[in-house]
C-alpha positions, -999 to 999 in steps of 0.1 A, spaced: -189 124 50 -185 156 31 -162 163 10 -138 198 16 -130 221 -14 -93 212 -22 -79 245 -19 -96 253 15 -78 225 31 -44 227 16 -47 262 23 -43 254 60 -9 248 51 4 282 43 1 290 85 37 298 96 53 271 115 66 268 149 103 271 154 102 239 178 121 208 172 102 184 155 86 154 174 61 149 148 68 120 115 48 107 90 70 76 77 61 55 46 66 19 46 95 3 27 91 -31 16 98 -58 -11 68 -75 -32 73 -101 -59 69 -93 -100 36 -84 -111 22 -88 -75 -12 -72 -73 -34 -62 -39 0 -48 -22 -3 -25 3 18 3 18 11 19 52 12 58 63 23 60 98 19 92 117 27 102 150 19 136 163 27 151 190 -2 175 192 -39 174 187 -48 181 153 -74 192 133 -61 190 99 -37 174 80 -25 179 45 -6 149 25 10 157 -10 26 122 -20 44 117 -50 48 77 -62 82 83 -86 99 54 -101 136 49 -99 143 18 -116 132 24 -155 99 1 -155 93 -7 -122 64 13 -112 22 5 -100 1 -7 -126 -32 -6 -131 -48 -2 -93 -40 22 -73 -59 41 -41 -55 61 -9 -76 50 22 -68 70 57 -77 50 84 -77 42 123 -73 78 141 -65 100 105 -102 86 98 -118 91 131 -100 121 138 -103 141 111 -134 126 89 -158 155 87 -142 170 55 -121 154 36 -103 156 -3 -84 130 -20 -72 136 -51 -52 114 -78 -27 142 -102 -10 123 -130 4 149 -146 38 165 -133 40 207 -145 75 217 -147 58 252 -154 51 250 -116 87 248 -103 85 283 -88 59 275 -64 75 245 -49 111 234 -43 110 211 -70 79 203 -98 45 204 -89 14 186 -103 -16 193 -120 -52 183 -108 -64 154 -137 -86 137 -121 -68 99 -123 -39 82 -121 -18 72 -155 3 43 -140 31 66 -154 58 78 -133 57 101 -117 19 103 -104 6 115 -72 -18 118 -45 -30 147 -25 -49 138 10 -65 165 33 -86 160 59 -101 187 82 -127 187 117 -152 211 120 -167 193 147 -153 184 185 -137 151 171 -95 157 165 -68 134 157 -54 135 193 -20 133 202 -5 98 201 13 73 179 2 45 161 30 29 158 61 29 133 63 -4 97 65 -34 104 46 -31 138 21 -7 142 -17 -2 124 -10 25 97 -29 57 100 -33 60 59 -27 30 34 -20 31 -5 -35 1 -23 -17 -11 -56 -5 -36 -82 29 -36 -94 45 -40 -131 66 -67 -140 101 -54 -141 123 -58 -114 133 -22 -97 123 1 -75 99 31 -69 96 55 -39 68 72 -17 80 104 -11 64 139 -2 64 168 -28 43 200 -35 12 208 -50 9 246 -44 26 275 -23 37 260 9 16 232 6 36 205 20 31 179 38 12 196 70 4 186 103 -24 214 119 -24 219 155 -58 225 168 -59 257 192 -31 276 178 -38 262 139 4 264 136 18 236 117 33 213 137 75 206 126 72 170 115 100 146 99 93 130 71 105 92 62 103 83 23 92 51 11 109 20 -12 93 -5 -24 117 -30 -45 100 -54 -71 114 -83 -66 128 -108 -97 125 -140 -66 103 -170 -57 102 -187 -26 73 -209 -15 65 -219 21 33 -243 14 29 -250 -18 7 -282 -25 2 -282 9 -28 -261 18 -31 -271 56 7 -256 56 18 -284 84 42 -300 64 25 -331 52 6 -341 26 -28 -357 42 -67 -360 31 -68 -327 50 -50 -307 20 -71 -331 -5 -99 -319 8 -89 -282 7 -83 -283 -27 -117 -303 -35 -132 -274 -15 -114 -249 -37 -118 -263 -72 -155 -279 -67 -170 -263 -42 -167 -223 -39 -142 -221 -13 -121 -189 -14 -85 -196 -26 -56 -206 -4 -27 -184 -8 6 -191 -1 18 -174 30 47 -164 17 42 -131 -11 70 -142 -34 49 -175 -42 35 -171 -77 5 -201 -71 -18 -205 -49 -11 -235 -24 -40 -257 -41 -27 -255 -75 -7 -285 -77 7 -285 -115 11 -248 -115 -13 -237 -141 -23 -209 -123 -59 -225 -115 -71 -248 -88 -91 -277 -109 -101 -312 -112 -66 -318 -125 -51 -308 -89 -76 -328 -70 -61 -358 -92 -24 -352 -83 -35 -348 -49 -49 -379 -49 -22 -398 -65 2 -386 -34 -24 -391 -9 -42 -423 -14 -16 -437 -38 16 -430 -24 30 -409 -54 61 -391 -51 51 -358 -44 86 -342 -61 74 -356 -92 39 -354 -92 37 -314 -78 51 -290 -100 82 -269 -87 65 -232 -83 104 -219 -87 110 -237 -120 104 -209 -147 
């Protein structure tokens, strides 16, 4: 894949638009994830209603709850038909740094080029993507959160504090917006653009804990999961649902499956233990 000089494709953008209603939307996702959650994920979801053969994506991740913000991971993957689409040339870049010496080229602040995220809000994203071959993104949909397969995804971990931050579009250089390119005309397409929230959570709520087979019993089948698990390499078992904070094999809650789980297991299994008192409560702070 090559990579596009940054300025060439955002420059696309500066094209005057067509006058037509918009039928075009990119919409973020909006969702809830627990505190401190890490490996979230938020989907991009565009639908055009024209072939294209460029798009331009200035995202700005704010926060609006004092705290609440990404930590420590955070990247931009286009995927599905953004990917095959437009994959010849394509820039994405990571701009911490918000300029308020840039307010007269945008409608609000814009953002310098840095290089990396700060995991301080506000910081951004730029994505641009651009055929110079017969490939385009053609015309279609693919699909609107929670159904759909996102045409883009952002890849994060998330602070501690309970809150929210958004996903919005912004501005990174005269009439550089968030730009849909049509591919015989090169007019930007009018699109409509849907904001994302994503609310950190202060909630627990477990659907298998201590039960690994998630059927509601406790049998050799989830003693042997959790032998699997702590002795024998197998990858972890998490919980189904997100706002569990321990895996489903780790019995006493100590945030590692071990030999100590196998032995509570045990106990319930082949002992008849109670399981209320020999499980931990994942909800019990």
């Amino acid at each position: 894949m090559k990579t596009l000089s940054l300025m060439l494709i955002v420059g696309l953008a500066v094209i005057s638009p067509s006058m037509a209603v918009a039928t075009s939307s990119v919409v973020i996702e909006s969702k809830t994830v627990p505190l401190s959650a890490t490996g979230q994920t938020v989907g991009v979801y565009i639908v055009n209603d024209a072939t294209l053969c460029a798009v331009t994506m200035p995202l700005v991740i704010r926060s609006t709850t004092s705290g609440a913000f990404i930590a420590d991971t955070l990247a931009f993957e286009p995927l599905n038909r953004l990917a095959s689409g437009l994959g010849d040339m394509v820039e994405i870049a990571y701009l911490p740094t918000e300029d308020s010496l840039k307010w007269w080229l945008c409608d609000g602040f814009g953002f310098q080029l840095q290089g990396a995220p700060d995991f301080a809000s506000p910081d951004a994203i730029l994505y641009g993507g651009f055929s110079t071959s017969d490939t385009f993104m053609t015309a279609g949909s693919d699909g609107t959160p929670p159904g759909g397969t996102p045409s883009a995804q952002f890849y994060f971990n998330v602070t501690g504090t309970a809150g929210t931050f958004e996903i919005d579009t912004t501005c990174i250089s005269p009439a550089n917006h968030l730009s849909l390119i049509e591919n015989v005309t090169w007019e930007r397409v009018p699109v409509t653009f849907t904001k994302g929230v994503v609310t950190i959570a202060d909630t627990c709520a477990c659907d298998c804990h201590a039960d690994p087979i998630c059927d509601s019993v406790h049998n050799i089948l989830d003693l042997v999961a959790i032998v699997g698990v702590a002795f024998q390499g197998a990858d972890p078992i998490p919980d189904p649902n997100a706002f569990c904070p321990y895996e489903t094999t780790d019995v006493n809650c100590d945030n590692e499956t071990s030999v100590l789980d196998v032995v509570r297991m045990n106990l319930v299994v082949n002992y008849g233990a109670d399981p209320d008192t020999t499980f931990c409560d994942p909800c019990e702070p």
